[in-house]
C-alpha positions in Angstrom: 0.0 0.0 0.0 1.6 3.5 -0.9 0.8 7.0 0.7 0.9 8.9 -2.1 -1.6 11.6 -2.4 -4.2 12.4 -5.1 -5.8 15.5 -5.9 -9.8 14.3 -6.0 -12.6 16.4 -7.5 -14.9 17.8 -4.8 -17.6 15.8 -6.3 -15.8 12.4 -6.2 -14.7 12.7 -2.9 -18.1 13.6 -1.7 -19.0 10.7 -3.5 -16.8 8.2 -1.3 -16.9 10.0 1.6 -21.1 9.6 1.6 -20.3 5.5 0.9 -18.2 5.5 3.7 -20.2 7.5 6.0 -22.8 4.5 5.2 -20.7 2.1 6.0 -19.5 1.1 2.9 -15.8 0.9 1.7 -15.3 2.7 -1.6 -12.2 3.8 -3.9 -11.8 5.6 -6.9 -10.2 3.4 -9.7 -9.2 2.2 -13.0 -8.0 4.8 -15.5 -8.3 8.1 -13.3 -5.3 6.2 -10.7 -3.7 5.3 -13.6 -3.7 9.0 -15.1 -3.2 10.8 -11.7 0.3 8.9 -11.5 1.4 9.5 -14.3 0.4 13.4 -14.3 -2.0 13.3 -16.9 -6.0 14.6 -15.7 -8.4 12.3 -15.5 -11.1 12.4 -18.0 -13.6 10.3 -15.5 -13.4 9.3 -12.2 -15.0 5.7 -11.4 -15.9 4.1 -8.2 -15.6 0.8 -6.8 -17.7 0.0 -3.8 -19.1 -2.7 -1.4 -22.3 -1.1 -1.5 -25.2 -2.9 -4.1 -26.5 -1.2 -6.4 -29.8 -0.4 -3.9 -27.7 1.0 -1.4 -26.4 2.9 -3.8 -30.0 4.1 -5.6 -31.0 4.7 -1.6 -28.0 7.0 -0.7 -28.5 9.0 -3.7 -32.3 9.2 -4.4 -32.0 13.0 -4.4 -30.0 13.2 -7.3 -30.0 12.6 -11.0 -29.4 8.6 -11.8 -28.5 6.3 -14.8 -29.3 2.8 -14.0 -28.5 1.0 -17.7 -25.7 -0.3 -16.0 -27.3 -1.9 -12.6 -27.8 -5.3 -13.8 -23.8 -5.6 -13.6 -23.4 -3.1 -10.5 -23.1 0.3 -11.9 -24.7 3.3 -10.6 -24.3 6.2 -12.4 -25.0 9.8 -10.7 -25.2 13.1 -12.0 -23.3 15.8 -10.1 -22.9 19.6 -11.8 -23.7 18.0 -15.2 -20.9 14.8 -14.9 -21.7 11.7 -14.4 -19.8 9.4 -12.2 -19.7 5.7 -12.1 -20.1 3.6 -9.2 -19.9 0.0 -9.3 -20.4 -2.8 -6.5 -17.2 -5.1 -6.4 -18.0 -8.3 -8.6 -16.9 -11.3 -9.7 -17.1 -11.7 -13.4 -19.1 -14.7 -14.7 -18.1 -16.8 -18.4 -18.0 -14.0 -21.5 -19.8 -16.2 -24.1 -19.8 -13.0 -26.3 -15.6 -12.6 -25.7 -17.7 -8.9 -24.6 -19.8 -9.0 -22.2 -19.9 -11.1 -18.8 -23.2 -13.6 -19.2 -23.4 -12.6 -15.0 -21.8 -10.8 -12.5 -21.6 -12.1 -8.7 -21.5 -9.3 -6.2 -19.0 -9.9 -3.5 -17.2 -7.3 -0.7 -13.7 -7.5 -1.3 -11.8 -4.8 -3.3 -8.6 -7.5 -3.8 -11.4 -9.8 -5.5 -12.9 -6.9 -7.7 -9.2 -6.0 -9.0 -8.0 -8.9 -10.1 -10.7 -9.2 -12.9 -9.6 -6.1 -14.3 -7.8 -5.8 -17.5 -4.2 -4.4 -17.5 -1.9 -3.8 -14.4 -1.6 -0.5 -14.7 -5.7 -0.2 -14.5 -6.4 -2.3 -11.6 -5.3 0.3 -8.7 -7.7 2.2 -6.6 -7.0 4.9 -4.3 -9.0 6.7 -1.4 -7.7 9.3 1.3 -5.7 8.1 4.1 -5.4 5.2 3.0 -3.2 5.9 -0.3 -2.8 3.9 -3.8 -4.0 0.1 -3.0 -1.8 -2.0 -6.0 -2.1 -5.7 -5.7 -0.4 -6.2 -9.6 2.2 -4.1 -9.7 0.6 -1.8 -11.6 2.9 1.7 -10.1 6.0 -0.6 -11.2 4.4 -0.9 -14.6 3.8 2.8 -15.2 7.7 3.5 -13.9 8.6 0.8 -16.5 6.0 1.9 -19.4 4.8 -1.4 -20.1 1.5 -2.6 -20.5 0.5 -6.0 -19.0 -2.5 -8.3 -18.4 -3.4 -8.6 -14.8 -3.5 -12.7 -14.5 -2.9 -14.4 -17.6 -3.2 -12.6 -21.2 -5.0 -15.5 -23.0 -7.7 -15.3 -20.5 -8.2 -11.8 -20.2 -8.5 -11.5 -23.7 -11.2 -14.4 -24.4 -13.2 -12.6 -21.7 -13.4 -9.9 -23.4 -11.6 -9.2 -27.2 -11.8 -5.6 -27.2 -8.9 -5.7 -24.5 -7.0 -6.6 -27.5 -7.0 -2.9 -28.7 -7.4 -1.5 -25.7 -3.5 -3.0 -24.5 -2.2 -1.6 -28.4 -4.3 1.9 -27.7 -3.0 2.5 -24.4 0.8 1.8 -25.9 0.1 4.0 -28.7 -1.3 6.9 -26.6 0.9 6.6 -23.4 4.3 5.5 -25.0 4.6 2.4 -23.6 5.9 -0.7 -25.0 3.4 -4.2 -24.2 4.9 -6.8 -22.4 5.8 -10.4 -24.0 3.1 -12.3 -23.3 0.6 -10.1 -24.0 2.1 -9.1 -26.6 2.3 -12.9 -27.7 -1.1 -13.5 -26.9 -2.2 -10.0 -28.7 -0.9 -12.0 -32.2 -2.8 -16.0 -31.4 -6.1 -14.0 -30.3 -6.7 -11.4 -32.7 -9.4 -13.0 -35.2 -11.4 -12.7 -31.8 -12.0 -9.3 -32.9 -14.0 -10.3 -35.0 -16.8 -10.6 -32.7 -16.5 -7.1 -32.1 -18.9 -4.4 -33.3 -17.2 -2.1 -35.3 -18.3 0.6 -33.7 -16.3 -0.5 -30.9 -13.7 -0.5 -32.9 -13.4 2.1 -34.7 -13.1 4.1 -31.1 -10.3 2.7 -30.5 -8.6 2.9 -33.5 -9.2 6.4 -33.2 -7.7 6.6 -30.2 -4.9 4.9 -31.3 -4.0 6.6 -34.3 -3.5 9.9 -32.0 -0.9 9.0 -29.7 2.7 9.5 -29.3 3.8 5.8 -30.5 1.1 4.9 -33.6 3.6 4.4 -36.2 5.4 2.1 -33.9 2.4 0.2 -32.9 1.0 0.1 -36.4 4.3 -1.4 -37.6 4.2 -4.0 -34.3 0.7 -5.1 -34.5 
């Protein structure tokens, strides 16, 4: 566990410090640690909680809510026009899509809810006073610009195939190389793409093609 500090959004921290006021534990996570680190600003700021997605709908009934997301945990509220995400910790059932989970088991551990996450460098969450919680060595990832599967690649990628471009994206748009095997496993598993809509797609590949290392991606992958 590290002390490091960082900077939330008065909405966000109001956010976790109402979950915890409840009872609940609750960190922000994913993309906005991930960005904080390295200096960049977050776009979003997502939760992660032990509270369902009723406590949730309870604790917040005065404000705005998106609830297209509550069948796999999320709780979206509305605060000065942003929406923030807030989803119960889960356990990720079989993808049958290689998109989707077919089912989601809610459960109260943060360690549990992290390891199903994609990449190392996504699966660290943070909340004041306690500092950045990284089971995957996801800080030593970001020192060493590499992108890596949390677990193993070949299953993190038949879960869900758009992972696939999301590891070559980050790369492109971060600077960082990918590491070996998911690199290998980038190559066996890319016809999985195929069961991608292209819309999907063609976000990323957007993405991609604005960042620091697309030609060298391009060339790799």
């Amino acid at each position: 566990m590290s002390r490091d500090t960082i900077r939330l959004p008065h909405d966000a921290y109001r956010l976790l410090q109402t979950l915890r006021a409840a009872g609940h534990s609750a960190y922000v996570v994913g993309g906005c640690v991930r960005d904080s680190l390295l200096g960049r600003l977050p776009g979003d700021w997502d939760i992660c909680t032990s509270a369902r997605p009723d406590e949730m709908k309870a604790l917040f009934c005065s404000q705005r809510l998106i609830l297209t997301g509550e069948k796999h945990g999320t709780v979206a509220v509305i605060l000065h026009g942003k929406p923030y995400e807030m989803t119960t910790y889960r356990l990720d059932g079989s993808y049958r899509d290689h998109r989707h989970p077919d089912n989601v088991q809610f459960v109260d551990d943060l360690a549990a809810d992290l390891a199903r996450r994609d990449f190392t460098i996504n699966a660290m969450a943070y909340a004041p006073g306690e500092g950045v919680i990284d089971l995957y060595g996801g800080r030593s990832d970001l020192a060493a610009r590499v992108v890596r599967c949390v677990g193993t690649p070949a299953d993190r990628f038949a879960e869900d195939a758009l992972r696939i471009l999301r590891a070559v994206r980050f790369a492109s748009v971060l600077g960082f190389s990918v590491e070996e095997a998911t690199s290998l496993a980038i190559h066996s598993q890319a016809e999985l793409l195929e069961r991608i809509a292209a819309e999907r797609i063609l976000v990323e590949m957007n993405k991609l093609l604005c960042g620091q290392r697309c030609k060298e991606v391009l060339l790799d992958y």
